[in-house]
Backbone as CSV, one residue per row, in Angstrom:
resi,resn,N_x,N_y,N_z,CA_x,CA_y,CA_z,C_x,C_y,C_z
1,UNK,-59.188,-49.107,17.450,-58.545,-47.861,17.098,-59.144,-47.381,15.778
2,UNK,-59.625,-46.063,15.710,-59.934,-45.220,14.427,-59.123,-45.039,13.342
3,UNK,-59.450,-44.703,12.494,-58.208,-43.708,11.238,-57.985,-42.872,12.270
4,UNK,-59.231,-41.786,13.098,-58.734,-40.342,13.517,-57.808,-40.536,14.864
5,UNK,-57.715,-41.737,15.404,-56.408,-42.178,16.007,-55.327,-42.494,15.422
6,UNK,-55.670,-42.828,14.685,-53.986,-42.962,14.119,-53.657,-41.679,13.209
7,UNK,-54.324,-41.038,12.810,-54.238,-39.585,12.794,-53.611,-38.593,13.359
8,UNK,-53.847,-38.852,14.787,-53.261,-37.882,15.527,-51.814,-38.112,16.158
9,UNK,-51.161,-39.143,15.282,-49.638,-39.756,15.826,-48.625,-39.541,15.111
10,UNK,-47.587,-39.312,15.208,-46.503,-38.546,14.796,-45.951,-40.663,13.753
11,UNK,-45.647,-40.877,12.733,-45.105,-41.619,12.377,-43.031,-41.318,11.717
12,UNK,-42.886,-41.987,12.801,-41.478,-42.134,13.181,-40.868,-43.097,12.130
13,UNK,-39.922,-42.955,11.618,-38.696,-44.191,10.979,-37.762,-44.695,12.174
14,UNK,-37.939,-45.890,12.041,-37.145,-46.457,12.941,-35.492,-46.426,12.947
15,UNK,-34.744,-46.455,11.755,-33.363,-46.359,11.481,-32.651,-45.166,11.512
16,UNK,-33.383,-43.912,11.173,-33.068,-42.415,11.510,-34.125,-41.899,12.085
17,UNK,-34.836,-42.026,12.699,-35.293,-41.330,14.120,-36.305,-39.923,13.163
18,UNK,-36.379,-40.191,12.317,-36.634,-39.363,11.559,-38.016,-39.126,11.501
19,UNK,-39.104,-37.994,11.884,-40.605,-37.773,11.924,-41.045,-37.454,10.287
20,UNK,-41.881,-38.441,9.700,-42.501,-38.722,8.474,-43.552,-38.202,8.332
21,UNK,-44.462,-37.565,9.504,-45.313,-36.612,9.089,-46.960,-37.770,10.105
22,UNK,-47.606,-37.392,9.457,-49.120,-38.275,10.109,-50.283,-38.929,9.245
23,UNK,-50.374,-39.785,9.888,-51.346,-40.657,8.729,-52.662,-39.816,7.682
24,UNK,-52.546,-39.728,6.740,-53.910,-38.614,6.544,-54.786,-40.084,6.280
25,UNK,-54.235,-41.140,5.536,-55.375,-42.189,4.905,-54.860,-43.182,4.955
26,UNK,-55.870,-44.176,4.335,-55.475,-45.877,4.640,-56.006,-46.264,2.877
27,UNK,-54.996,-47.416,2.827,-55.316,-48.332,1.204,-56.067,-49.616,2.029
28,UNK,-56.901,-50.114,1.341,-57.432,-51.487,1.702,-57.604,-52.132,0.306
29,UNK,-57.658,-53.725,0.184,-57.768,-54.295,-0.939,-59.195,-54.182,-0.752
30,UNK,-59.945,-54.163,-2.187,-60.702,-54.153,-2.457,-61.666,-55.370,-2.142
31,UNK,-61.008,-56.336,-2.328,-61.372,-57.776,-2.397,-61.151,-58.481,-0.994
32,UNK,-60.222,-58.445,-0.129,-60.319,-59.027,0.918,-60.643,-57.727,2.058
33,UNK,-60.670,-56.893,1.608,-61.040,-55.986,3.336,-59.668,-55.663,3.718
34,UNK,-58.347,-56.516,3.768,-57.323,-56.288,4.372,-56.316,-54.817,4.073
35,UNK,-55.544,-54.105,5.358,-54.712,-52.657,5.298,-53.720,-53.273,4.309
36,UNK,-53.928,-52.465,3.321,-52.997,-52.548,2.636,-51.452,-51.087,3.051
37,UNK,-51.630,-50.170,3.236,-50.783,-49.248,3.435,-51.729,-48.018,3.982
38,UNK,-50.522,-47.350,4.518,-50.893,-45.948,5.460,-50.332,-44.784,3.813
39,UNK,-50.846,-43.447,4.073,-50.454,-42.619,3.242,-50.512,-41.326,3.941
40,UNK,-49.235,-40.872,3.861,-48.704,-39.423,4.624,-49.010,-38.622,3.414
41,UNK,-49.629,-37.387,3.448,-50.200,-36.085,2.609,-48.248,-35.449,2.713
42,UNK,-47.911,-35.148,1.492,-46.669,-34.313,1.645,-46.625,-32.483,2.443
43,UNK,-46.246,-32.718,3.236,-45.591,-31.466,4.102,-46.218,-29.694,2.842
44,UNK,-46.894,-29.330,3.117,-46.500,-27.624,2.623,-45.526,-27.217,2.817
45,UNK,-45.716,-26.154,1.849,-44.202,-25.152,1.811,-44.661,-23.841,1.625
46,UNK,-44.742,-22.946,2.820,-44.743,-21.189,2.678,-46.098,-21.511,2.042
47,UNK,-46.752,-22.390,3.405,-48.863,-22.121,3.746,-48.756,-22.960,2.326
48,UNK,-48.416,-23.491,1.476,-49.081,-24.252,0.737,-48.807,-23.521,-0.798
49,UNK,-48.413,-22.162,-0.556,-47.945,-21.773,-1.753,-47.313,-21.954,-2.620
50,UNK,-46.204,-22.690,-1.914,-44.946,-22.957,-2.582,-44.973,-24.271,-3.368
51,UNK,-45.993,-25.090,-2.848,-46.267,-26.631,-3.384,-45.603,-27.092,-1.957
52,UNK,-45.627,-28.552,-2.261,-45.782,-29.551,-1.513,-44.282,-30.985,-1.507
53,UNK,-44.280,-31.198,-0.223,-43.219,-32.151,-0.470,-44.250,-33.021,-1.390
54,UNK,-43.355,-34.645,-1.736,-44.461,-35.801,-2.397,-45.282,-36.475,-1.094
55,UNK,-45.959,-37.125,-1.415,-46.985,-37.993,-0.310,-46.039,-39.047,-0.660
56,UNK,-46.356,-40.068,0.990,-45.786,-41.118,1.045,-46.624,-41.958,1.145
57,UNK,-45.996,-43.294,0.647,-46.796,-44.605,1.402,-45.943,-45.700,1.706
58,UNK,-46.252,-46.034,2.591,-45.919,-46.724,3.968,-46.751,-48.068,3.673
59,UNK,-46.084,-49.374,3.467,-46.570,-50.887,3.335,-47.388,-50.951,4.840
60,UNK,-48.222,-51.411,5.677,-49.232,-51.962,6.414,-47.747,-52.731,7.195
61,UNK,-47.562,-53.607,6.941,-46.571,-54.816,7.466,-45.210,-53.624,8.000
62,UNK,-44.952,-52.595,7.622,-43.926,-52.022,7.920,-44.511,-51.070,9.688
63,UNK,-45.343,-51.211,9.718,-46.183,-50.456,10.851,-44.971,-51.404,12.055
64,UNK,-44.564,-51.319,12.799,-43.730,-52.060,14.126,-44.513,-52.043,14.948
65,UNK,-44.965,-50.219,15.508,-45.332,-50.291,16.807,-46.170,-49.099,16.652
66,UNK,-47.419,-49.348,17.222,-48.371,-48.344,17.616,-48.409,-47.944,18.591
67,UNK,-48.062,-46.548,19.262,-47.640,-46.729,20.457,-48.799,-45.675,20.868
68,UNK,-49.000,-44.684,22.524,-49.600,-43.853,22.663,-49.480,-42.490,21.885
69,UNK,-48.194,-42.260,21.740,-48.113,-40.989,20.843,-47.495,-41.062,19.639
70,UNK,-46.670,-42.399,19.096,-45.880,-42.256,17.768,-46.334,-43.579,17.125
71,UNK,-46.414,-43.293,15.523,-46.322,-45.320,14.952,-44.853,-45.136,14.981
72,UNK,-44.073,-46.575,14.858,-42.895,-46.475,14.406,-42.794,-47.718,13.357
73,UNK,-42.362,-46.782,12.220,-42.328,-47.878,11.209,-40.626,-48.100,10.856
74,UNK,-40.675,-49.309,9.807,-39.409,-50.219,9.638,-39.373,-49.912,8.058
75,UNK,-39.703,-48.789,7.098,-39.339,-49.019,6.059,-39.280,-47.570,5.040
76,UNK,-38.714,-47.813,4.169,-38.045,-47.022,3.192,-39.682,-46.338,2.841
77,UNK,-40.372,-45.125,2.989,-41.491,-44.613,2.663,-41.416,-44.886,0.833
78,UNK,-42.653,-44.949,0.208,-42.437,-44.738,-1.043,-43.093,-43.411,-1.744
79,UNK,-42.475,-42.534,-2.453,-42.970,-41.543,-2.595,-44.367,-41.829,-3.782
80,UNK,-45.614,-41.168,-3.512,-46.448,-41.496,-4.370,-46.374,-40.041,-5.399
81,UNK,-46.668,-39.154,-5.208,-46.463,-37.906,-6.404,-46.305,-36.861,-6.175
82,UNK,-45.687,-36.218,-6.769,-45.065,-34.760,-6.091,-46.433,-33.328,-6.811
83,UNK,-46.918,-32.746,-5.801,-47.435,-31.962,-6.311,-47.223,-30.623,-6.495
84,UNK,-45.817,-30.148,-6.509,-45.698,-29.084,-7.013,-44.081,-28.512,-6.268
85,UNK,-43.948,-27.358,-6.314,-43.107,-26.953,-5.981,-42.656,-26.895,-4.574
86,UNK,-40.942,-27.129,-4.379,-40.549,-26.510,-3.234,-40.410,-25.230,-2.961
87,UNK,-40.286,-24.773,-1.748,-39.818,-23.129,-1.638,-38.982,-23.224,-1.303
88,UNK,-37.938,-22.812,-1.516,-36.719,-22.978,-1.738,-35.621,-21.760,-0.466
């Protein structure tokens, strides 16, 4: 499987059913090669004008299930940085 496969999959929370958006990138350790975490690009707001939800990241180990059309993960996203405004 590619990044641009797992790209094209809707990543699901498993406890609220809740759609987290889609993989834009991957962390790897530097040193062993191994996935360290997935990272969701935060959502636009009004085309991008408005700013941006924060980006998430998602631990590797929290991945459950890769399925044909959804990941479904098992964990609390962590927000990495907010770039700007909501539209409110």
């Amino acid at each position: 499987m590619t990044l641009h496969d797992l790209s094209q999959k809707d990543v699901i929370q498993i406890k609220t059913g809740e759609n987290l958006g889609r993989i834009d990138d991957v962390a790897f350790d530097e040193h062993s090669g191994a996935l360290q975490s997935v990272i969701l690009r935060g959502r636009g707001h009004c085309f991008g004008l408005m700013g941006y939800d924060e980006d998430l990241i998602i631990p590797w180990e929290a991945l459950k299930n890769i399925g044909a059309d959804v990941i479904m993960v098992d964990a609390e996203p962590l927000p990495v940085q907010r770039r700007g405004r909501r539209c409110q």
